[in-house]
Residue frames as qw, qx, qy, qz and C-alpha x, y, z in Angstrom:
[[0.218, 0.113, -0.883, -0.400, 17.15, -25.54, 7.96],
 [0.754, -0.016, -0.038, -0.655, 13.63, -27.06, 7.72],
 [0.163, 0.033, -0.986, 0.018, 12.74, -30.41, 9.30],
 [0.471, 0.287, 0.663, -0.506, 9.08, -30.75, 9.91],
 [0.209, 0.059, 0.972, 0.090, 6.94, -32.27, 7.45],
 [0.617, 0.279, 0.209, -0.705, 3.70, -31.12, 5.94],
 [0.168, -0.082, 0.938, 0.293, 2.22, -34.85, 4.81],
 [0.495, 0.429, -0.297, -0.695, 0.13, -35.02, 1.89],
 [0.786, 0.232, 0.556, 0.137, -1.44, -38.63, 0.32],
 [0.253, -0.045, 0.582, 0.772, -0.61, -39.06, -3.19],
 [0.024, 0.757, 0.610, 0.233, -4.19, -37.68, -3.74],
 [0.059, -0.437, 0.132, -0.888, -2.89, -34.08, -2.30],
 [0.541, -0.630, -0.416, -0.371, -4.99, -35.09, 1.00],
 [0.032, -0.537, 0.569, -0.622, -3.58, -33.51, 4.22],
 [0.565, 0.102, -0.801, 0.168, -2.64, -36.21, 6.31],
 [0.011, 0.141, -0.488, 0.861, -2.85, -33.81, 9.51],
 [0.148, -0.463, -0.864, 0.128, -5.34, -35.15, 11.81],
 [0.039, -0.324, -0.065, -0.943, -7.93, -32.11, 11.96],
 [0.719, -0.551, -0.233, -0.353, -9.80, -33.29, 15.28],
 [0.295, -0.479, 0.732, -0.384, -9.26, -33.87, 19.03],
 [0.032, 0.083, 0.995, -0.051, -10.12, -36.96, 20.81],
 [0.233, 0.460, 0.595, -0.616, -13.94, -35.08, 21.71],
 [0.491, 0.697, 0.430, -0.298, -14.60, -33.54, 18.49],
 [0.738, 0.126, 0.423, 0.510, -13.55, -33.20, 14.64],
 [0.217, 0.965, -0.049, 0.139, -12.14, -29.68, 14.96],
 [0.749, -0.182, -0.088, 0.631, -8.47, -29.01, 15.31],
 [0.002, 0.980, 0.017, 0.198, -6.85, -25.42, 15.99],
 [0.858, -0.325, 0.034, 0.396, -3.37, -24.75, 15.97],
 [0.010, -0.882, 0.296, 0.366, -0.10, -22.24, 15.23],
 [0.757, 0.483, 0.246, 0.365, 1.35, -23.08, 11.98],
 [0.059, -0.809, 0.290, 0.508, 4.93, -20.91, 11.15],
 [0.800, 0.551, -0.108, -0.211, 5.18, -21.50, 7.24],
 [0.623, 0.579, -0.521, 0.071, 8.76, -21.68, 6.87],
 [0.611, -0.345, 0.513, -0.495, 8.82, -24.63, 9.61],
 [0.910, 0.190, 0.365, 0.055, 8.77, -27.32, 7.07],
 [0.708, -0.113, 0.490, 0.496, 10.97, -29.44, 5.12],
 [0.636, 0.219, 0.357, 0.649, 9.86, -27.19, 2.14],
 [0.151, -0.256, -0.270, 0.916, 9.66, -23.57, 3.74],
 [0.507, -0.002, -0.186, -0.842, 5.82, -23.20, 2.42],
 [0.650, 0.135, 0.691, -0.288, 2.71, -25.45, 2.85],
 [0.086, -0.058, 0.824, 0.557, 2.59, -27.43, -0.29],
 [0.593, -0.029, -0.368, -0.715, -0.86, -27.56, -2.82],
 [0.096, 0.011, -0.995, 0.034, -3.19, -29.48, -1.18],
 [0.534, -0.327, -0.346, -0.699, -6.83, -29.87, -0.38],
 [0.026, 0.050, -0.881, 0.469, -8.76, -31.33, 2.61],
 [0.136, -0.449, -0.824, -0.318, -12.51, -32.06, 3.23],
 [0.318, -0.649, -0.511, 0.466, -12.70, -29.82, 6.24],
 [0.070, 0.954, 0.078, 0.282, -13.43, -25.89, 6.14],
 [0.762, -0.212, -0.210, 0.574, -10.90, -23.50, 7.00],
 [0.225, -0.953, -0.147, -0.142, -10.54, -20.47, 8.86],
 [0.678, -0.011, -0.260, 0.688, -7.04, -18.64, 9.47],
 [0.276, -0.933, -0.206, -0.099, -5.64, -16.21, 11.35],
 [0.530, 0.569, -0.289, 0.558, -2.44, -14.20, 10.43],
 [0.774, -0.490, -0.355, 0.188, -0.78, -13.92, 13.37],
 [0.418, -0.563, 0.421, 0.575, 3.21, -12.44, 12.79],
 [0.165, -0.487, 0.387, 0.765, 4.14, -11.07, 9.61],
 [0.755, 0.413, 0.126, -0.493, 1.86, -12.07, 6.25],
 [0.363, -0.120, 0.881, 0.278, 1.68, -14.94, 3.71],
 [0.400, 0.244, -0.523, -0.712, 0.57, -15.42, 0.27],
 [0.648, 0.205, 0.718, -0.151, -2.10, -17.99, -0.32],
 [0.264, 0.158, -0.760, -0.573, -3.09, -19.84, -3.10],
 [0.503, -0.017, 0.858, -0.108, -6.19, -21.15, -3.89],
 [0.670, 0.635, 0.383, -0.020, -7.57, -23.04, -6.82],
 [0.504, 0.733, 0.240, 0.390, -6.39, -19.92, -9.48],
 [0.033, -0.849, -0.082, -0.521, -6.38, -17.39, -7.50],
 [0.602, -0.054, -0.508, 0.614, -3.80, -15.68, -4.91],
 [0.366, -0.834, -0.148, -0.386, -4.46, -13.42, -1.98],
 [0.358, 0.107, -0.662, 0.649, -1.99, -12.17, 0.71],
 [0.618, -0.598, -0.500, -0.103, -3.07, -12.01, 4.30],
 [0.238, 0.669, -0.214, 0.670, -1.28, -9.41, 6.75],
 [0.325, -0.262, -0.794, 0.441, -1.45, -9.76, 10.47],
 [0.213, 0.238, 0.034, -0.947, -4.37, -9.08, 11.78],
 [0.540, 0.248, -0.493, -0.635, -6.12, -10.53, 8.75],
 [0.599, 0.007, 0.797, -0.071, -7.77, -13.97, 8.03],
 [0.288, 0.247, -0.666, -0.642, -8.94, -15.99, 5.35],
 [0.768, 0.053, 0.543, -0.335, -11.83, -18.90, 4.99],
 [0.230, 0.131, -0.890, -0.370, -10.80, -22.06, 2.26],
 [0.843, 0.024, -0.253, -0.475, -13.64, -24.08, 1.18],
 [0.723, -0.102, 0.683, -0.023, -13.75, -27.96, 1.77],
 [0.885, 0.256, 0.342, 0.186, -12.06, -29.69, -1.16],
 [0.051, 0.994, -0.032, -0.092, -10.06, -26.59, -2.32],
 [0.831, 0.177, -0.090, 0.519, -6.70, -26.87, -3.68],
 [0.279, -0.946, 0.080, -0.144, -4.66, -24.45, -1.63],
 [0.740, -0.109, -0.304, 0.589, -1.12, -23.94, -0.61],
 [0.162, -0.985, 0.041, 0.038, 0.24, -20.90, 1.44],
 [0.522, 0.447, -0.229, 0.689, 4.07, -19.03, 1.22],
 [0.385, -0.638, -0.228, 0.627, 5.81, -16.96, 4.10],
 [0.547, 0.721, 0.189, 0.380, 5.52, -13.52, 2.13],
 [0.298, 0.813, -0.344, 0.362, 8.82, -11.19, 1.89],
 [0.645, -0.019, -0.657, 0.390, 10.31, -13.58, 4.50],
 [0.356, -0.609, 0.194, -0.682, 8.32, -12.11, 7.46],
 [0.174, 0.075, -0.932, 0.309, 8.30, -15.21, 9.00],
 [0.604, -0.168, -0.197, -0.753, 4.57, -15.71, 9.18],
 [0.053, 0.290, 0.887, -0.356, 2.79, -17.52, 11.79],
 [0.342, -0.224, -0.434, -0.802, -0.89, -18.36, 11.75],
 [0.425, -0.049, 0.873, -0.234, -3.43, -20.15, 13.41],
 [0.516, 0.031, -0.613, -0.598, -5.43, -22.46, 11.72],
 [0.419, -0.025, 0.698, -0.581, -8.48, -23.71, 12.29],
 [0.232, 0.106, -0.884, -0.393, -9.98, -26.97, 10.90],
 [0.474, 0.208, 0.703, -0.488, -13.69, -28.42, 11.13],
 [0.120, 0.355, 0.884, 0.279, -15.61, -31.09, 9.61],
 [0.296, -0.235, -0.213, -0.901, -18.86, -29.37, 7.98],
 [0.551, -0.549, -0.621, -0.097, -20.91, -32.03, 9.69],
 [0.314, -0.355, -0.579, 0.663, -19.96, -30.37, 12.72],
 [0.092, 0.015, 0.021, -0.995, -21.88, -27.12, 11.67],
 [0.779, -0.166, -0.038, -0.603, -26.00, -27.02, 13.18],
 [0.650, 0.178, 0.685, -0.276, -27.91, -29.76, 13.67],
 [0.326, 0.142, 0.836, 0.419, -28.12, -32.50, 10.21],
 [0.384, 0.619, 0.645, 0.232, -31.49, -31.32, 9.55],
 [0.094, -0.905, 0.100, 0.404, -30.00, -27.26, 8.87],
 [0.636, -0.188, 0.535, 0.524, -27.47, -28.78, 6.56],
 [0.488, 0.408, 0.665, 0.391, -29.29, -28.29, 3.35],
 [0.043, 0.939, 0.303, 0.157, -30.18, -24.85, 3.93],
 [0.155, -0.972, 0.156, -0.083, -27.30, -23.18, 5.25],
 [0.661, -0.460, 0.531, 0.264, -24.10, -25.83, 4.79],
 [0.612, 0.213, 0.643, 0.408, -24.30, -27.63, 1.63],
 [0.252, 0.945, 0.196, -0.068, -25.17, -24.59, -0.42],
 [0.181, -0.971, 0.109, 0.114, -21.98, -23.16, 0.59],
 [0.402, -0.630, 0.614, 0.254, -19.34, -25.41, 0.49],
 [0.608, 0.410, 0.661, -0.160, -20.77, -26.50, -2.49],
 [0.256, 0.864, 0.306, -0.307, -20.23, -23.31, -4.37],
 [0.689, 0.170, 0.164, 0.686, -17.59, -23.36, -7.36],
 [0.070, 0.764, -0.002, 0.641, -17.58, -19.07, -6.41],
 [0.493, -0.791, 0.123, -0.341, -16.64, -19.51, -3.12],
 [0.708, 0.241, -0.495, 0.443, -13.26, -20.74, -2.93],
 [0.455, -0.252, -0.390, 0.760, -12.06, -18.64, -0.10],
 [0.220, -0.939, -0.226, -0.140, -13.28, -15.27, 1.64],
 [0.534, 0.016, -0.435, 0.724, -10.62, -13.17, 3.01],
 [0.487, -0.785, -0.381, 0.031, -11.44, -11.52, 6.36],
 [0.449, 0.539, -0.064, 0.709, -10.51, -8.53, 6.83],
 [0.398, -0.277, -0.611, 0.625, -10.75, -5.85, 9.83],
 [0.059, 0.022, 0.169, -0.984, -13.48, -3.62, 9.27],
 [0.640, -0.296, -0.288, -0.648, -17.02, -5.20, 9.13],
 [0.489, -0.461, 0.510, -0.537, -18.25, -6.37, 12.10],
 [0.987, 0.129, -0.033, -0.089, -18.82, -10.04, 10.47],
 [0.586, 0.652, -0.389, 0.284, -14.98, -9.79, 9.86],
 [0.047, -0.643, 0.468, -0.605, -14.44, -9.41, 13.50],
 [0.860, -0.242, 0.305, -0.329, -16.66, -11.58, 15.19],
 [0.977, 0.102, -0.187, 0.021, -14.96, -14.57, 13.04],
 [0.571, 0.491, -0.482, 0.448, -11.25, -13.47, 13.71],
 [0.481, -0.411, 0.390, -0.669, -12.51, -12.72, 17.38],
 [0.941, 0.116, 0.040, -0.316, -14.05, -16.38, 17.28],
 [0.785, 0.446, -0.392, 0.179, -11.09, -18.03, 15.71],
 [0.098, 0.522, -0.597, 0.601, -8.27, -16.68, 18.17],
 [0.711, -0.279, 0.252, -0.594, -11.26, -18.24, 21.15],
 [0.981, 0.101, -0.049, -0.160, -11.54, -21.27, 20.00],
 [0.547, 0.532, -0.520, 0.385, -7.65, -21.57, 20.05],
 [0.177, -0.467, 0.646, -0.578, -7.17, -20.40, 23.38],
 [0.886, -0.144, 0.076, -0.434, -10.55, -23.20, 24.39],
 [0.858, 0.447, -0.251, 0.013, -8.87, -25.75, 22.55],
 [0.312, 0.573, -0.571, 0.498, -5.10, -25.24, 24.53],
 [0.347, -0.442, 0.454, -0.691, -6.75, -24.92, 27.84],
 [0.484, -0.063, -0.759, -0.431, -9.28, -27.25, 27.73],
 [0.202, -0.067, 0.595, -0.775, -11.24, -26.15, 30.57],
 [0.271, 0.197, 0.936, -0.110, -14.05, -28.19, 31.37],
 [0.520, 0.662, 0.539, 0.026, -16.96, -28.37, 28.84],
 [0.216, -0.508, 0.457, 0.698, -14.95, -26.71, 26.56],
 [0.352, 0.135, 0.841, 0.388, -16.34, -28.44, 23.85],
 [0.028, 0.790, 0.603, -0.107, -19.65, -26.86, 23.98],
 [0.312, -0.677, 0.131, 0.654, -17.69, -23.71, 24.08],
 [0.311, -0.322, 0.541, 0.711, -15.95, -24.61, 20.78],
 [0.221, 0.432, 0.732, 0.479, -19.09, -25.45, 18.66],
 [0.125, 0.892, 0.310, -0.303, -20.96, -22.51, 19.73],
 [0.036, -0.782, 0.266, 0.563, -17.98, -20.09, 18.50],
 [0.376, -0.218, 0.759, 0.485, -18.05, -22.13, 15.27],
 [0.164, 0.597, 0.662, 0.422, -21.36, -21.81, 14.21],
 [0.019, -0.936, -0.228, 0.266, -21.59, -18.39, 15.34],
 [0.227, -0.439, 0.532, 0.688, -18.22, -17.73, 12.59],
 [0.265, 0.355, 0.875, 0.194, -20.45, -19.75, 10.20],
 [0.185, 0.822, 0.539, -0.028, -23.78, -17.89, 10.59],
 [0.103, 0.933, -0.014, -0.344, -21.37, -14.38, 10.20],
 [0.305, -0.228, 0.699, 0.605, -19.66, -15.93, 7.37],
 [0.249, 0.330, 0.880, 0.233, -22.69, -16.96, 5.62],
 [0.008, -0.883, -0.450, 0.133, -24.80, -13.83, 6.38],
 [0.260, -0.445, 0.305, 0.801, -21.95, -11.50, 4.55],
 [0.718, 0.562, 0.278, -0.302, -24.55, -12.05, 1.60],
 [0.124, 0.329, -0.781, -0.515, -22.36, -13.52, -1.18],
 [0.615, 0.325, -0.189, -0.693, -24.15, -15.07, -4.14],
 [0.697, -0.154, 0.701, 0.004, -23.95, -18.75, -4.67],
 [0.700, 0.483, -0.317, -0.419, -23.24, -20.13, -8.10],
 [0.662, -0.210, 0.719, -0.003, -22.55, -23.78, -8.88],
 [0.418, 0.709, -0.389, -0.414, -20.95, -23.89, -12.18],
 [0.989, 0.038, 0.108, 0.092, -20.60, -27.75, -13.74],
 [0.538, 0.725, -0.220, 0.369, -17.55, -26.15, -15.95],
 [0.244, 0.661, -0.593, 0.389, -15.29, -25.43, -12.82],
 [0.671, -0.455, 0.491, -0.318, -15.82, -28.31, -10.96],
 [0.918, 0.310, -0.023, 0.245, -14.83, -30.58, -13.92],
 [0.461, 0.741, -0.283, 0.397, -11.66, -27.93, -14.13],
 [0.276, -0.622, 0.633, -0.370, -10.53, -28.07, -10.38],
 [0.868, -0.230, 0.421, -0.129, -11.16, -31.96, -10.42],
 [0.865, 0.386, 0.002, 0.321, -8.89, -32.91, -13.75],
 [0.168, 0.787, -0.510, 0.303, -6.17, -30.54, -12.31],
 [0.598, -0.515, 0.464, -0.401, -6.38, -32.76, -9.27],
 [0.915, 0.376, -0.068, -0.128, -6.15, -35.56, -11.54],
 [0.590, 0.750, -0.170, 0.248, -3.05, -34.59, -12.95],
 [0.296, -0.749, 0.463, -0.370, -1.46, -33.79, -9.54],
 [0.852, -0.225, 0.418, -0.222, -2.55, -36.87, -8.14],
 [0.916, 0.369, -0.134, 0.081, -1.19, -38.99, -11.22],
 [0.281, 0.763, -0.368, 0.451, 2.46, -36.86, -10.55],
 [0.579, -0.504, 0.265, -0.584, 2.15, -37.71, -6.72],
 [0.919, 0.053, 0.353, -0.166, 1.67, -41.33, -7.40],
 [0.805, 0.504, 0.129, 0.284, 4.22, -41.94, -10.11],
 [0.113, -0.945, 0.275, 0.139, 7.04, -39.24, -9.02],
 [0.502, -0.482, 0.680, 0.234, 9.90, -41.89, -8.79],
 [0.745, 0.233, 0.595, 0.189, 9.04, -43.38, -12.44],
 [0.284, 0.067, 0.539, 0.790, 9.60, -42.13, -15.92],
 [0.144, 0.632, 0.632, -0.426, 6.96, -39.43, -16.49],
 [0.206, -0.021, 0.214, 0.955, 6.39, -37.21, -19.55],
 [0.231, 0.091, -0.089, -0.965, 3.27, -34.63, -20.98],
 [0.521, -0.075, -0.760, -0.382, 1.69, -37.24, -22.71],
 [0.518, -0.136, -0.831, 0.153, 0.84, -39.03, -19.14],
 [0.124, -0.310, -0.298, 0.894, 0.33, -36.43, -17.30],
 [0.426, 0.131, -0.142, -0.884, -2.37, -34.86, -19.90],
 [0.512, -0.181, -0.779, -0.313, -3.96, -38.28, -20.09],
 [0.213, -0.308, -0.782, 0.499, -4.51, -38.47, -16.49],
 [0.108, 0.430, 0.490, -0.750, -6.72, -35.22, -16.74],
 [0.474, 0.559, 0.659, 0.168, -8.32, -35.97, -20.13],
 [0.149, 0.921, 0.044, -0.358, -6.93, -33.17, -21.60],
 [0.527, 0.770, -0.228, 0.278, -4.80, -31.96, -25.00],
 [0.566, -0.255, -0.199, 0.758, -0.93, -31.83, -23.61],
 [0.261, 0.286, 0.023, 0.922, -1.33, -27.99, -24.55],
 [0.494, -0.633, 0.031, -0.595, -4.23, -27.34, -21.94],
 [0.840, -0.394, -0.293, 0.231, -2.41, -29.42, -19.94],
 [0.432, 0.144, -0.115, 0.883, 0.30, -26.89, -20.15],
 [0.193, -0.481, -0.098, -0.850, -2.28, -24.06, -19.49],
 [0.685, -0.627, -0.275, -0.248, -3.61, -25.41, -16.59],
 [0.800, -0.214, -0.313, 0.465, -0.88, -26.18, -15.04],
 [0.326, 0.445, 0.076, 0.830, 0.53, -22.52, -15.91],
 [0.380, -0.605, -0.087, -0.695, -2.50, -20.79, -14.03],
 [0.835, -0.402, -0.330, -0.180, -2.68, -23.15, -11.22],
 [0.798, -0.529, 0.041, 0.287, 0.83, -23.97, -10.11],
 [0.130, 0.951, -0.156, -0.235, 2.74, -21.26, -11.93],
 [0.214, -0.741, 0.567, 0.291, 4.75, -23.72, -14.21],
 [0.757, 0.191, -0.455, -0.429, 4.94, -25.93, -16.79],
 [0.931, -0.240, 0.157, -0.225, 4.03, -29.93, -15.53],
 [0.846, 0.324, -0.358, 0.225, 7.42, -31.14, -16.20],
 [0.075, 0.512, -0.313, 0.796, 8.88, -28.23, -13.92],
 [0.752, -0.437, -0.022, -0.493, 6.17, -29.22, -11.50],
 [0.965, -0.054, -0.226, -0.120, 7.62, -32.65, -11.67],
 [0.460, 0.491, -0.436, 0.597, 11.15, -31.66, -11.22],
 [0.140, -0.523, 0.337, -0.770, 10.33, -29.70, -7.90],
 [0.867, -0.337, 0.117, -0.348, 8.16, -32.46, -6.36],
 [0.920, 0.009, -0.365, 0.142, 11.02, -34.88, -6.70],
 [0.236, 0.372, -0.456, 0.773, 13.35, -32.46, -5.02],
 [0.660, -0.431, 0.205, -0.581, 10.60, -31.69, -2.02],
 [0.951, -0.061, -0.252, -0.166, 10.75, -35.67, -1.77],
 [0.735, 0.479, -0.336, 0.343, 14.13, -35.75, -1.43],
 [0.220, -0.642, 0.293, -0.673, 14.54, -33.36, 1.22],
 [0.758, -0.461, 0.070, -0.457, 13.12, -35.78, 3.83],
 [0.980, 0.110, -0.098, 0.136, 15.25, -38.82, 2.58],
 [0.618, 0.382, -0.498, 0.473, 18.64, -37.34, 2.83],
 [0.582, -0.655, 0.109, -0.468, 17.20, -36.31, 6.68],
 [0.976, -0.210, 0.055, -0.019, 18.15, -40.05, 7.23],
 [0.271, -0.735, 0.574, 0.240, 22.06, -40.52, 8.20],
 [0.589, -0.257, 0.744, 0.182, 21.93, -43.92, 7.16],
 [0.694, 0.618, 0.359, 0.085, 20.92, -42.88, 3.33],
 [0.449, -0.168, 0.291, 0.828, 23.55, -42.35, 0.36],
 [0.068, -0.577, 0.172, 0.796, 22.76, -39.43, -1.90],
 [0.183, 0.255, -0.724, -0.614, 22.69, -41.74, -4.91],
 [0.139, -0.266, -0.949, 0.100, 20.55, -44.05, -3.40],
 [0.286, 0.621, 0.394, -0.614, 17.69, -40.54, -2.74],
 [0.154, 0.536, -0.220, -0.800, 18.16, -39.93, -6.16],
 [0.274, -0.021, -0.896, -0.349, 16.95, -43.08, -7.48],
 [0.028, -0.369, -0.903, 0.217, 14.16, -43.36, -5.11],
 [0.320, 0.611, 0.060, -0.722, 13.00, -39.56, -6.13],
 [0.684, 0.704, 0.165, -0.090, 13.29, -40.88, -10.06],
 [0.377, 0.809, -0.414, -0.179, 16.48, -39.63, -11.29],
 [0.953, 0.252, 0.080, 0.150, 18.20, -42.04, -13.43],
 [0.749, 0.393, -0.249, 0.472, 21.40, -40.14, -12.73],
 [0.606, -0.503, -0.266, 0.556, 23.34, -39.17, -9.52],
 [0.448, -0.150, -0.076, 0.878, 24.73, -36.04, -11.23],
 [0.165, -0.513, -0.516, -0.665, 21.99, -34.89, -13.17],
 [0.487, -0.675, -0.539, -0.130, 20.29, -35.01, -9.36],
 [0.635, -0.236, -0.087, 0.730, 23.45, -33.40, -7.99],
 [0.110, 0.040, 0.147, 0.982, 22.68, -30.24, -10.30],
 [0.247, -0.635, -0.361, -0.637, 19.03, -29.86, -10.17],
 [0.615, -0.568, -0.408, 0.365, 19.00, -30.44, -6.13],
 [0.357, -0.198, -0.089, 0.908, 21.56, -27.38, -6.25],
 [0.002, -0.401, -0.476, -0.782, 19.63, -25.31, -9.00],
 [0.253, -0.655, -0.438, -0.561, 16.93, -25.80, -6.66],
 [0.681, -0.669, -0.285, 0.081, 18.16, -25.81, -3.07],
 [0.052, 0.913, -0.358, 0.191, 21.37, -23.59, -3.38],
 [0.365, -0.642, 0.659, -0.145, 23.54, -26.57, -2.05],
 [0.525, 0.215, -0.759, -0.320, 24.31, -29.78, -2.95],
 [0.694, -0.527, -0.167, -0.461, 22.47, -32.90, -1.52],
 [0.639, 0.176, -0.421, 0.619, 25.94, -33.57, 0.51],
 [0.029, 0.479, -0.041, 0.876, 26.00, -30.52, 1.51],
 [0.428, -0.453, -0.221, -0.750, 22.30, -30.73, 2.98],
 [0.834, -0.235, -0.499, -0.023, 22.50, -34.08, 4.17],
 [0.503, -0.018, -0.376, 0.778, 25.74, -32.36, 6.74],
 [0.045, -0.431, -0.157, -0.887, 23.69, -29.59, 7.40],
 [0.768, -0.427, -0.206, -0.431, 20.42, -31.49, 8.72],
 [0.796, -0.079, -0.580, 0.152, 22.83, -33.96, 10.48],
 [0.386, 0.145, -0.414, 0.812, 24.80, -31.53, 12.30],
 [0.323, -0.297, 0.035, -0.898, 21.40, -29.67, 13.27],
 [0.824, -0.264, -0.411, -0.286, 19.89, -32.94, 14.85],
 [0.723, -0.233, -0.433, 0.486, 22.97, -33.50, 16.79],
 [0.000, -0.178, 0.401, -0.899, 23.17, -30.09, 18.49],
 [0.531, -0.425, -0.363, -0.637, 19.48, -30.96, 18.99],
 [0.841, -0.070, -0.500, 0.195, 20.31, -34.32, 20.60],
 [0.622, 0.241, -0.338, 0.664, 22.90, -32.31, 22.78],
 [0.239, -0.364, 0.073, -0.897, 20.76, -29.00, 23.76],
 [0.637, -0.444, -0.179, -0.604, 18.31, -31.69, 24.96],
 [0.706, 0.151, -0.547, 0.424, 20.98, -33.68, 26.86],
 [0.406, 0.146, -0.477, 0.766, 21.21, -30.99, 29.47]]
């Protein structure tokens, strides 16, 4: 059973602190189905990102478009990027992942010429890195470093880490992809976000199409098409599944009833929440709530001794 957390503002902004105390990179091992809802939920951060399939492979998502990753493999997500990843065919995928503010890349005055350009670029959602050009290596070579730097933290380390960052950079950037910067899909990836965000922010209330297609100034029937391409479902369905995810955490708590998560997720009936909770979690939230409890107390116990 899943108890860790993957926390998200109601704006889809990953909560997860993506810096040390010294500098605002983080690098860590991520095993997908580790959280509360056995995948990393859509979200988006400001910081680049650079993975590195460890154990067994996982589907991303970003923006539109999906791309598995195989061990072995990596990937690079833009800054702002709506993105979520899956454990694919239940390999139990591990990754690391590695997070850094763009300011940290060069020196300020280098920015304009060889940062902003990039992360900038509504064609450059994500790169996947693969294992036969030598650019491909150096970064996944580079990545796996910076991990080990990062763990150890052997003196000047730091110095360490930005070098092997802007040397991923300069053999990210120098892979010669084209830049385009297209007004049309930066309006489209910012009114989906909209829409999320509205859903996010309003889960526990009454919510239908109409509201949802206002938040992203759109027709309800391209609100349905976006939603379709994006998060493979219609925005009502969307809504369903985010109150369940919500839920999950709440019946964690011993000292919550069942009825009492289902009113605080939205539903306006106990049974009604009784059958989708199954539909979508194969158990009821009884069920779950004995599940998680009994798995905390053998924790409690295992660490007892």
């Amino acid at each position: 059973m899943q108890i860790r957390d993957f926390l998200i503002t109601p704006q889809l902004e990953e909560l997860t602190q993506h810096k040390t105390v010294q500098l605002p990179v983080a690098c860590y091992e991520t095993t997908i189905k580790q959280n509360v809802h056995g995948h990393i939920p859509l979200h988006w951060h400001n910081e680049i990102q650079f993975v590195l399939v460890t154990s067994g492979k996982a589907l991303f998502q970003i923006n539109e478009e999906e791309v598995v990753v195989q061990k072995g493999e990596g990937i690079f997500i833009n800054s702002n990027c709506l993105h979520r990843a899956d454990d694919q065919a239940a390999s139990n995928c591990v990754y690391i992942c590695l997070n850094a503010s763009p300011l940290t890349l060069l020196t300020e005055d280098l920015h304009a010429k060889y940062v902003y350009p990039y992360i900038q670029a509504t064609n450059l959602a994500y790169v996947k890195i693969g294992t036969d050009g030598d650019w491909e290596k150096n970064i996944l070579r580079a990545v796996m470093e910076i991990h080990q730097l990062i763990e150890q933290k052997s003196p000047y380390f730091e110095i360490s880490v930005l070098h092997h960052l802007n040397f991923i950079w300069q053999n990210l950037i120098m892979n010669g992809i084209p830049l385009e910067h297209k007004e049309t899909e930066i309006v489209k990836n910012q009114r989906m976000k909209q829409m999320l965000i509205y859903i996010h922010a309003h889960f526990n209330e009454r919510i239908t199409l109409s509201d949802i297609a206002k938040a992203g100034q759109l027709s309800r029937s391209e609100t349905c098409r976006y939603f379709q391409r994006i998060v493979k479902q219609s925005p009502l369905n969307y809504v369903m599944d985010y109150r369940i995810k919500r839920s999950l955490l709440l019946l964690q708590d011993p000292n919550t009833s069942v009825t009492d998560v289902g009113y605080q997720v939205g539903f306006n009936s106990t049974s009604y929440f009784i059958a989708k909770f199954r539909e979508s979690v194969g158990m009821t939230p009884l069920a779950y709530k004995k599940i998680t409890k009994d798995k905390f107390w053998k924790m409690d116990v295992d660490s007892s001794f």
